[in-house]
C-alpha positions in Angstrom: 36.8 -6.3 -10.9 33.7 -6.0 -13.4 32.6 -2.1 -13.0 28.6 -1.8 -11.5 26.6 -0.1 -14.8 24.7 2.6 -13.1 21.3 0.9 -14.7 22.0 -2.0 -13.1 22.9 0.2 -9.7 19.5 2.0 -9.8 17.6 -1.4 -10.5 19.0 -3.0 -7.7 18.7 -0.1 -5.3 15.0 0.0 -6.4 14.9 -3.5 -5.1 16.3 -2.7 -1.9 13.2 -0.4 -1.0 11.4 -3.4 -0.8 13.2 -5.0 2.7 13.9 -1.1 3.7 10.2 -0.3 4.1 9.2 -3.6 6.0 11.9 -4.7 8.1 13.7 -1.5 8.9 9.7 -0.7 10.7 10.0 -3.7 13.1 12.6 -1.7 14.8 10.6 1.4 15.5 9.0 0.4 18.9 8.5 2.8 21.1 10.7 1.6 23.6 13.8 2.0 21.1 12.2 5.9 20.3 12.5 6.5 23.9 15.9 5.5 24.3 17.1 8.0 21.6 15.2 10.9 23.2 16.8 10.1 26.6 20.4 9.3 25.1 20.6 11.3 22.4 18.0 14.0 22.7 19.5 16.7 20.1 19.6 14.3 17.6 16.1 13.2 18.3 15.0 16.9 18.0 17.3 17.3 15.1 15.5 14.6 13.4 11.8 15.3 14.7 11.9 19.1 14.2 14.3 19.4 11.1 14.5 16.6 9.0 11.1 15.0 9.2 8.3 16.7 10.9 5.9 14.6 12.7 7.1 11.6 11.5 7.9 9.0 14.5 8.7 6.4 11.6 11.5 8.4 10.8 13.8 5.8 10.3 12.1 4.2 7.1 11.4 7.1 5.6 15.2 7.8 5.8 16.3 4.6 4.2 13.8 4.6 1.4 14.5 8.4 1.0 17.9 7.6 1.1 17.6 5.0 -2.0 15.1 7.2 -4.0 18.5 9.6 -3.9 20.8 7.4 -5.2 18.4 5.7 -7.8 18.2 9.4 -9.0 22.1 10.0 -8.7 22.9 6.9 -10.8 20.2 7.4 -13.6 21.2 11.0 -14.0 25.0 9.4 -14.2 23.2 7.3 -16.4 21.7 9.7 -18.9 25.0 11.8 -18.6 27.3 8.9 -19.4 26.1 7.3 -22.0 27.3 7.6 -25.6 24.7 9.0 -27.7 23.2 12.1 -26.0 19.9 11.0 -25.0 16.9 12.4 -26.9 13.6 13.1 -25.6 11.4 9.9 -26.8 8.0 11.0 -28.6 5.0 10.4 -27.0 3.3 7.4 -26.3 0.7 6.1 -24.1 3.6 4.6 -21.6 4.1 8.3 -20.9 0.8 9.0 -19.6 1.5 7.6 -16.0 4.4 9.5 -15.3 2.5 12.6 -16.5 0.1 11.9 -14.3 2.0 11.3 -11.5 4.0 14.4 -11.7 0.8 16.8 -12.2 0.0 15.4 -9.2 2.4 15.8 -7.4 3.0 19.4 -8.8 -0.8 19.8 -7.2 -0.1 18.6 -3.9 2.7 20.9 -3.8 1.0 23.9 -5.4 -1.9 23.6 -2.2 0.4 24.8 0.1 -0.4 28.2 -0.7 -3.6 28.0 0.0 -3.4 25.8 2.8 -5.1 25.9 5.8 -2.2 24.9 8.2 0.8 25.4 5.3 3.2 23.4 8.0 1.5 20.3 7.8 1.4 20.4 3.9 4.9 21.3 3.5 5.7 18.5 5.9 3.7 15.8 3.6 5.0 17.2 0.4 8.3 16.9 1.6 8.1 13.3 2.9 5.8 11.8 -0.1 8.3 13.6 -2.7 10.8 10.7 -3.5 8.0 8.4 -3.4 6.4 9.9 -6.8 9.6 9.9 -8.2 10.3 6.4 -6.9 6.9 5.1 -8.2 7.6 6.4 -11.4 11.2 4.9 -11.8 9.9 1.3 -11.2 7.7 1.7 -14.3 10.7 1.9 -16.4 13.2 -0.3 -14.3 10.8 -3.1 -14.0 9.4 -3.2 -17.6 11.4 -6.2 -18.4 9.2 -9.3 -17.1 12.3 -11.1 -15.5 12.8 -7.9 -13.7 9.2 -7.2 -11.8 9.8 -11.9 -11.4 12.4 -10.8 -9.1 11.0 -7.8 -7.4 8.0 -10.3 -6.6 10.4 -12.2 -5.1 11.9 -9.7 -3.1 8.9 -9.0 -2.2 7.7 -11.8 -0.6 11.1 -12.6 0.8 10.6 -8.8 2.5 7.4 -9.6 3.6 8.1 -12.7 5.3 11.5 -11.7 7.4 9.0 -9.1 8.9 5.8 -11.6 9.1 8.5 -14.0 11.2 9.9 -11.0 13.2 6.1 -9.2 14.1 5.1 -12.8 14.8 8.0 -13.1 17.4 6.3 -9.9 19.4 3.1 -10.6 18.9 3.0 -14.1 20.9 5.7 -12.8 23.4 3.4 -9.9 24.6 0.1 -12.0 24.1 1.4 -14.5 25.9 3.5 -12.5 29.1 -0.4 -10.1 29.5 -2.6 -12.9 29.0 -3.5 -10.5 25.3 -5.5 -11.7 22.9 -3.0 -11.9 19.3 -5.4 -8.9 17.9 -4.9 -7.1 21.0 -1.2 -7.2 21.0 -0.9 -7.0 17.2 -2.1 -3.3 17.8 -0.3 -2.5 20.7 3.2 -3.9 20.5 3.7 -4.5 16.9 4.7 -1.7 14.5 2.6 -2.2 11.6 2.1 2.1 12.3 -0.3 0.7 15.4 -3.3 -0.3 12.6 -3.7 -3.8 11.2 -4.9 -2.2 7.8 -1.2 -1.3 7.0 -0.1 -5.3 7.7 -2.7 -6.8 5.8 -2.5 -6.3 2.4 1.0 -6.4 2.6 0.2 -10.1 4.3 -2.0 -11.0 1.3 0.0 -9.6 -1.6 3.4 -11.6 -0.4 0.4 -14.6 -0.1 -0.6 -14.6 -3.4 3.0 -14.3 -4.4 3.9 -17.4 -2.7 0.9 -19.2 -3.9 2.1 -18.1 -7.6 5.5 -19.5 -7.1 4.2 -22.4 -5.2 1.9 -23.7 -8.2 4.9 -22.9 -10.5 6.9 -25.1 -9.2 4.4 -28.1 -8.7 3.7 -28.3 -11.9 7.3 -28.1 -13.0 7.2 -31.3 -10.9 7.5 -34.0 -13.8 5.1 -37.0 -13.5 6.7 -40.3 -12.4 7.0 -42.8 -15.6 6.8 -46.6 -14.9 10.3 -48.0 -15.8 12.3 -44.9 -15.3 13.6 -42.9 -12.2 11.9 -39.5 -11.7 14.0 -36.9 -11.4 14.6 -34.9 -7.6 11.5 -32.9 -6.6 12.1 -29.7 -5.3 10.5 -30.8 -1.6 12.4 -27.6 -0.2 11.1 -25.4 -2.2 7.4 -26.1 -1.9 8.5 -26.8 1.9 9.9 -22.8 2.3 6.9 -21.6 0.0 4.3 -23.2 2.3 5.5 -22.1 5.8 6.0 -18.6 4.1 2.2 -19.0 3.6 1.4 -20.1 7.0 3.5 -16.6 8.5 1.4 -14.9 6.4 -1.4 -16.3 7.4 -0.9 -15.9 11.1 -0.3 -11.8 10.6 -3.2 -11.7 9.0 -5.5 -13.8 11.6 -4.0 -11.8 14.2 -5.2 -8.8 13.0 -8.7 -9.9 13.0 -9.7 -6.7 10.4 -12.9 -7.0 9.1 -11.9 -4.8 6.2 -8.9 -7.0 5.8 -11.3 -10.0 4.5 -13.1 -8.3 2.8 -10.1 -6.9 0.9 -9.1 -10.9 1.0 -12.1 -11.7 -0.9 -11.8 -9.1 -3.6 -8.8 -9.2 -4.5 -8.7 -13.4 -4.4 -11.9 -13.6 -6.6 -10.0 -10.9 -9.3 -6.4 -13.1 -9.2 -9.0 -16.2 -9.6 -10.8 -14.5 -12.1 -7.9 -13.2 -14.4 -6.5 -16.4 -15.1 -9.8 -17.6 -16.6 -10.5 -17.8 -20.4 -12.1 -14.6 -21.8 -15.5 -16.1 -22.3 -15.9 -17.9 -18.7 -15.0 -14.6 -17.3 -17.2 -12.2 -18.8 -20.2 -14.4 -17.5 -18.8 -14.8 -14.2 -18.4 -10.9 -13.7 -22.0 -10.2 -15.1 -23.4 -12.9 -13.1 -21.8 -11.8 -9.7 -22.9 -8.6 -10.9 -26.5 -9.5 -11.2 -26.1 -10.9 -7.6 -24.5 -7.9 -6.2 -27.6 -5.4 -7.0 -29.8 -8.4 -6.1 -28.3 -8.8 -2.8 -28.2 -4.5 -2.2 -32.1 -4.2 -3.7 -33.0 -7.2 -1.1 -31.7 -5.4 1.9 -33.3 -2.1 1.2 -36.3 -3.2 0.2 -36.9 -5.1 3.5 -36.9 -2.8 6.3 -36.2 -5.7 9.2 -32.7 -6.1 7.2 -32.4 -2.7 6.6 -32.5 -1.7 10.4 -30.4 -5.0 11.4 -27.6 -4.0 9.0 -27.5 -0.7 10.1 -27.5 -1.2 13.7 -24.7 -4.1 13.2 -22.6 -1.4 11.4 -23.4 1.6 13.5 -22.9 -0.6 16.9 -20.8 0.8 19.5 -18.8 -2.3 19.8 -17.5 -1.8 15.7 -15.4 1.4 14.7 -17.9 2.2 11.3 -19.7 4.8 13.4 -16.5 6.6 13.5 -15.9 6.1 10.0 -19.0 7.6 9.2 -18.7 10.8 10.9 -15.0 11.2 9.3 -16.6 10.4 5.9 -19.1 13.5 6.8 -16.4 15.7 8.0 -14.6 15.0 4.9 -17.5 15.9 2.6 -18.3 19.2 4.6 -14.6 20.0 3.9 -15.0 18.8 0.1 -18.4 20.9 -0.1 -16.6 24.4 1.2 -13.7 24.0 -1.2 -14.6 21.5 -4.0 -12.0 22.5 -6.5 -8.8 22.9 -5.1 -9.4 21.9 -1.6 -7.8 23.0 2.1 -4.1 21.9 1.5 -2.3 18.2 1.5 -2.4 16.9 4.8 -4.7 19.3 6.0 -7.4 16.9 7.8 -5.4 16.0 11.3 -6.2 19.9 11.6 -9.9 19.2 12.2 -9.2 17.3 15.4 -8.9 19.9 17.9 -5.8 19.2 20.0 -3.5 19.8 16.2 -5.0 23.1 15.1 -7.2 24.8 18.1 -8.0 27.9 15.7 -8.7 26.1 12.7 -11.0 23.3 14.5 -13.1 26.6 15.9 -13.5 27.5 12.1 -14.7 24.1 11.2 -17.2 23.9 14.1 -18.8 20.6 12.6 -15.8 19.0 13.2 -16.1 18.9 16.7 -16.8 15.6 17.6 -14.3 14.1 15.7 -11.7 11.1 17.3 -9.6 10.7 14.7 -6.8 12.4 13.2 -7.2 10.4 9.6 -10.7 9.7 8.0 -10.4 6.3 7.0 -11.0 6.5 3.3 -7.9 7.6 1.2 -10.5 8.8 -1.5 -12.2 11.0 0.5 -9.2 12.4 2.3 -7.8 13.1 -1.2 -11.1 15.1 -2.3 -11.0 17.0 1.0 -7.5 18.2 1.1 -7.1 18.3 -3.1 -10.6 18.8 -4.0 -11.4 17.5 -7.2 -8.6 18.4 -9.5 -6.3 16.2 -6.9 -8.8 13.3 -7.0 -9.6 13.0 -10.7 -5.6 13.0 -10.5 -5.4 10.2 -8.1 -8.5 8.0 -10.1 -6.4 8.7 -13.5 -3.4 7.1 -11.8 -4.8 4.0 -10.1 -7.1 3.5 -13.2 -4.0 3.8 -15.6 -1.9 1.0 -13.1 -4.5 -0.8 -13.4 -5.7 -1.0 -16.4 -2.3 -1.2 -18.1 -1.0 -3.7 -16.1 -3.8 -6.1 -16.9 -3.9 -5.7 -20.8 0.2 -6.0 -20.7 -0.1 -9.5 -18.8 -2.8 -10.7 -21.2 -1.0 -12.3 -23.5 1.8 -13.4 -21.4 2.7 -17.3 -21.1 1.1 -18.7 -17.8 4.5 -18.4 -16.1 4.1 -14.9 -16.1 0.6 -14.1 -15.7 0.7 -16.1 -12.6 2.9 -14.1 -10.9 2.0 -10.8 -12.7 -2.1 -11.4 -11.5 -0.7 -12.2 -8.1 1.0 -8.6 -8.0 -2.2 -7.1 -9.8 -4.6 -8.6 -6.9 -2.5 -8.0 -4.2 -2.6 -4.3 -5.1 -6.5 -4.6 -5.2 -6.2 -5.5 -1.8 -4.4 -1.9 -0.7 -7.4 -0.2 -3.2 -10.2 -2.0 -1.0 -8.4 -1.8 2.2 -8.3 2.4 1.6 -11.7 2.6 1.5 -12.2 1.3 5.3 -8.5 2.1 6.9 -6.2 4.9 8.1 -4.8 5.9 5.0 -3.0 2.9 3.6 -2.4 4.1 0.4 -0.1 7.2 1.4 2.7 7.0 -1.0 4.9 7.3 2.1 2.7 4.8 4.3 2.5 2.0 1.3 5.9 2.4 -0.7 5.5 -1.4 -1.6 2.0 -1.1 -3.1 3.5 2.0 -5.4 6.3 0.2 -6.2 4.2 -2.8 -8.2 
């Protein structure tokens, strides 16, 4: 029997994050969390109180946690094994994210000691840990564009084993309450209770499909008079397009306004990559032009000023919420804006976490929420600004990177490369509205592309 090459070990266990962070999470419903505390209650404290405080998702944490260890066990084997002693490489611009990624995380650590509540910052660092170190091994173990082919496939295969299995719950309880699919999307499925953590994973694994999809439709060859055309591949395009339509229905069902918006961003960027140079430089200036047209309309005229802002502020939509986290998060940011009040710091301000500290912050008060809905400003608050220009230098690196390397690719590629480019844009747009979906720990699929 062929020995496993440990290369090929932590590329392969790097793939299996992918199903470990969306399937294993169907199976944390509450019903099977309450089972465990009843039938095996010291284990449940074991794990809540020892092993991963605060997290009730305990169980994918575990099994991507558990992979990030062995992808470092085999690439230290590999390192230590090989024949040559391995040199360190000179520097290069390639080495600039995983710089970047480790002073951050070095920061996030170091705000523990200045932290004001130190437990829930050691309880972050510890959980998000592997996840820097995880993000940073896919850069190397994906550089190969047949590798990151497959992990999009993975991907999407992931994505739709859990579409099929939320999709399950969600029309059995809408169906046995009389719920509307929204309505039982947040209560019963485990998308962490918030449809901004299922949609962009939704519309990534779309665009995906649609990548593949168009791949293999034009692989199709055209029928020629006299001669018999070779077998299409009817099952694939078959598997690709009901794979589209689970999507689809996850991302109906949650109903987020955010979440089409995010649609609409990141569909008009995968659209707009694969255009010639020329034809897209006009488009962006000219959707530019409308953009500031659009924003200078709406303040100028104070009947659509007043209508937007009572259709945002309305009782009946959760921005006015947003709003007063955002301010929260800027009175934080103003008090300490250079190093900030410690990672995982701002469930403090709501009063039922940190009594003492909430009395400190006393225009906090009137906060409901435990996260502020905007992954930049929670950043800035708990890191200040040293943490946040950390954070901007990483996404804008990804980003920007990514993009110049797929370039010049052949169409095969930059199909399915773009489609992995936008449906990260989604998870950028989406943190600017949601609960925090760009967590390393909460979105270990959007770190891993």
């Amino acid at each position: 029997m062929k020995r496993a090459r440990p290369a090929k070990l932590c590329y392969y266990l790097l793939l299996a994050c992918f199903p470990a962070s969306m399937v294993l999470v169907v199976w944390l419903a509450p019903p099977w969390l309450e089972w465990l505390r009843d039938n095996w209650p010291r284990l449940h404290e074991f794990l809540y109180r020892r092993i991963y405080p605060m997290m009730p998702s305990w169980l994918q944490y575990f099994a991507v946690q558990t992979l990030a260890a062995g992808v470092a066990i085999c690439g230290t084997l590999y390192l230590v094994g090989g024949r040559e002693r391995p040199r360190w490489p000179r520097w290069n611009w390639r080495h600039a994210f995983p710089a970047l990624v480790g002073a951050y995380a070095v920061w996030a650590g170091l705000t523990y000691y200045w932290s004001a509540w130190p437990y829930a910052t050691r309880a972050y660092f510890i959980r998000e840990l592997p996840f820097y170190f995880l993000c940073v091994a896919a850069m190397y173990l994906f550089a190969r564009p047949e590798r990151w082919v497959s992990a999009a496939k993975v991907f999407a295969v992931s994505a739709f084993v859990e579409a099929v299995l939320q999709g399950a719950i969600i029309v059995y309880f809408a169906r046995e309450n009389g719920w509307t699919l929204r309505k039982a999307f947040i209560e019963k499925t485990v998308f962490f209770s918030n449809p901004n953590f299922g949609c962009p994973l939704m519309l990534t694994a779309g665009f995906i499909a649609l990548a593949f999809l168009i791949l293999t439709v034009r692989a199709c060859p055209p029928k020629q008079a006299g001669r018999r055309s070779s077998p299409r591949p009817g099952a694939t395009v078959a598997a690709l397009v009901v794979a589209l339509f689970a999507y689809a229905f996850i991302f109906l069902a949650a109903n987020a306004l955010a979440a089409y918006v995010a649609a609409l961003a990141a569909g008009c960027a995968y659209a707009l990559c694969l255009l010639p140079i020329k034809r897209k430089a006009a488009i962006v200036y000219c959707a530019l032009a409308v953009a500031v047209v659009a924003v200078i309309a709406v303040m100028a005229s104070e009947t659509l000023w007043t209508r937007t802002l009572r259709w945002a502020m309305s009782p009946r939509r959760t921005t006015h919420l947003r709003v007063v986290d955002w301010a929260a998060c800027a009175e934080l940011y103003v008090r300490r804006p250079l190093h900030g009040w410690g990672m995982g710091t701002f469930p403090a301000t709501h009063a039922r976490f940190q009594v003492t500290l909430a009395r400190m912050l006393p225009f906090v008060a009137g906060l409901r929420t435990t996260h502020p809905h905007n992954e930049f400003a929670r950043v800035a608050s708990e890191q200040g600004l040293v943490g946040l220009l950390l954070y901007l230098g990483i996404l804008g690196y990804a980003f920007a990177a990514s993009y110049r390397a797929l370039r010049n690719q052949p169409l095969r590629m930059r199909l399915v490369g773009y489609a992995l480019w936008g449906g990260a844009l989604t998870f950028v747009v989406q943190a600017s509205f949601g609960k925090a979906p760009m967590n390393w720990s909460f979105s270990a699929n959007y770190w891993l592309l």
